[in-house]
Each structure stands twice: as structure tokens, then as C-alpha cells.
C-alpha positions as CSV (number, residue, x, y, z in Angstrom):
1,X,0.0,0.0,0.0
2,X,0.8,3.6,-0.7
3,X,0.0,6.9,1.1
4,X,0.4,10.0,-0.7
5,X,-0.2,13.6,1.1
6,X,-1.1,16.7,-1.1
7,X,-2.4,20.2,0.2
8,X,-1.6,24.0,-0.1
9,X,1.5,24.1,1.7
10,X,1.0,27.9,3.4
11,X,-2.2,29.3,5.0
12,X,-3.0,32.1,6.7
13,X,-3.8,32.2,10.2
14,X,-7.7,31.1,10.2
15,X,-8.1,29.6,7.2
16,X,-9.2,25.5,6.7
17,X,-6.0,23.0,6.2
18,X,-7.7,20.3,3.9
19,X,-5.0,17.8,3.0
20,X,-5.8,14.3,0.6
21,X,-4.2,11.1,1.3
22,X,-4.6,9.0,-1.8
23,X,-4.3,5.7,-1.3
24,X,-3.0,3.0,-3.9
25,X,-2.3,-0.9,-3.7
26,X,-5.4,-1.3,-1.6
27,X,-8.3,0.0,-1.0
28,X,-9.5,2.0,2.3
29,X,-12.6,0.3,2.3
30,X,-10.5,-3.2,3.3
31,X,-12.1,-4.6,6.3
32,X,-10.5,-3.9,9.4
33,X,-8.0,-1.0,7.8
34,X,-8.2,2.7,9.8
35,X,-6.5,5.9,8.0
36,X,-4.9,7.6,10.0
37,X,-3.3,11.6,10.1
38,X,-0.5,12.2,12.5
39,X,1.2,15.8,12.3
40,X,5.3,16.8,13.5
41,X,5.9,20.5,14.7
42,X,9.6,21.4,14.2
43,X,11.5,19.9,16.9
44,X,8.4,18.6,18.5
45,X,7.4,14.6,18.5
46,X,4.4,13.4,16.6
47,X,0.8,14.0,17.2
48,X,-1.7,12.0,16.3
49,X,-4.7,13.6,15.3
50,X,-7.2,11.3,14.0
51,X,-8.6,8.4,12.2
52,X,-11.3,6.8,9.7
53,X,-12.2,3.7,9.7
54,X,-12.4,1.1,6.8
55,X,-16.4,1.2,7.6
56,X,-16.4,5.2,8.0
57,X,-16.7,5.7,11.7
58,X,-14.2,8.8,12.9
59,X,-12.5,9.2,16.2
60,X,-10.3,12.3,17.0
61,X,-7.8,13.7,19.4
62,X,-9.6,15.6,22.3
63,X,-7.6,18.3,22.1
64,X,-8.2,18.7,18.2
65,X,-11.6,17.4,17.6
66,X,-13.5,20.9,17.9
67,X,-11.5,21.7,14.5
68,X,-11.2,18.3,12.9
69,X,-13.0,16.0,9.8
70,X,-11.6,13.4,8.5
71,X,-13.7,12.0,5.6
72,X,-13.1,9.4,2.7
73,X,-14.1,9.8,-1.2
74,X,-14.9,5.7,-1.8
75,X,-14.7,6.6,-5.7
76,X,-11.5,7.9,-5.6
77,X,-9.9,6.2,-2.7
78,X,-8.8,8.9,-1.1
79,X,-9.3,10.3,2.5
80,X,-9.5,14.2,3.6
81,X,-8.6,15.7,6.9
82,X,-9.8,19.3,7.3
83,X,-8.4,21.7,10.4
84,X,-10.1,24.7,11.0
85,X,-8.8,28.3,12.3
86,X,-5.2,27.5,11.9
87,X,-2.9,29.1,13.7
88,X,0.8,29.7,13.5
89,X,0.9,26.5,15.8
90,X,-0.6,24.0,13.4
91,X,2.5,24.8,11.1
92,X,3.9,20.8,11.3
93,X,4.3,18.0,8.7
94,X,1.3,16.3,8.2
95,X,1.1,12.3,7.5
96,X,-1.4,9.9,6.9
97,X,-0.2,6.2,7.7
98,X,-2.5,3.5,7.9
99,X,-3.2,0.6,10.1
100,X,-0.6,-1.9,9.5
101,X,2.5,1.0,9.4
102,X,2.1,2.4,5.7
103,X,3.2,5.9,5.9
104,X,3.1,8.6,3.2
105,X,5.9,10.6,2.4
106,X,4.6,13.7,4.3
107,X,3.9,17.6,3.5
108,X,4.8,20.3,5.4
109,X,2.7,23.1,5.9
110,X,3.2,26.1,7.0
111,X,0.8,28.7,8.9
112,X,1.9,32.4,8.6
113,X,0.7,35.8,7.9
């Protein structure tokens, strides 16, 4: 399986993040699979900030979820995670992985006015 991140790599400060993961060699529909979006601040350790499961269901970080959505396009095989209100704070690189250790390749983005 294959995890590829793409997204605007520089918002402003309240703007919406939406990044795609698009997923190849499987599909994210696979029975017992969850998609997951973890993010790195510089010289910070990873956050993990939510997941979708193969059947849809979400769950979220507390400390995110008020400004989190992770959804899934079934047709194109790809999965969205949208972060509201961004602040200077969300600048990180963003990854999706998946269930059994997949990781994509990362983007960075940046929030800055």
C-alpha cells in the first residue's frame, strides 16, 4: 500500500488545512483497515490527530476534535482531513499512515501571515 499527502503548503492564520491522502495498492474500504493523520511541529514529536475507519466511523484527538474532519471519497480512494482556524501552531508536517505501518511521504505546511 501507498500513502500520498497533497495540500496548499502555506495558510494564513484562520483559514481551513484540507489535505488528501490517496491511497494506492489497496483499498481504504479493506475490512478492518483505519486511516490515519498524524502531524510533527519542528522539533516537537508526533501528534496523532485522528482516524477513519475502513467502515467510516471517525475518532479524534480531544484536544483537536473541535476543529477536525476526516472524511473518505470511496470513488477515488482517497481520505481528507480538514483543520479549521489554523494558527501559526498548526504549522507541522502532516502524515497519513494506515493501520498496518504504511506511511506517506509527508507535507509540510506552513501557517503564517
Amino acid at each position: 500500500v501507498q500513502l500520498q499527502e497533497s495540500g496548499p503548503g502555506l495558510l494564513k492564520p484562520s483559514q481551513t488545512l484540507s489535505l488528501t491522502c490517496t491511497v494506492s495498492g489497496g483499498s481504504i474500504t479493506t475490512n478492518g483497515y483505519w486511516w490515519m493523520w498524524i502531524r510533527q511541529p519542528p522539533g516537537k514529536g508526533l501528534e496523532w490527530m485522528g482516524a477513519i475507519r475502513y467502515s467510516g466511523n471517525t475518532l479524534y484527538s480531544p484536544s483537536l476534535k473541535s476543529r477536525t474532519a476526516i472524511s473518505r471519497d470511496t470513488s477515488k480512494n482517497q481520505v481528507t482531513l480538514q483543520l479549521s482556524s489554523v494558527t501559526p501552531e498548526d504549522t507541522a508536517m502532516y502524515y497519513c499512515l494506515d493501520v498496518q505501518g504504511d506511511w506517506g511521504q509527508g507535507t509540510q505546511v506552513t501557517v503564517s501571515s
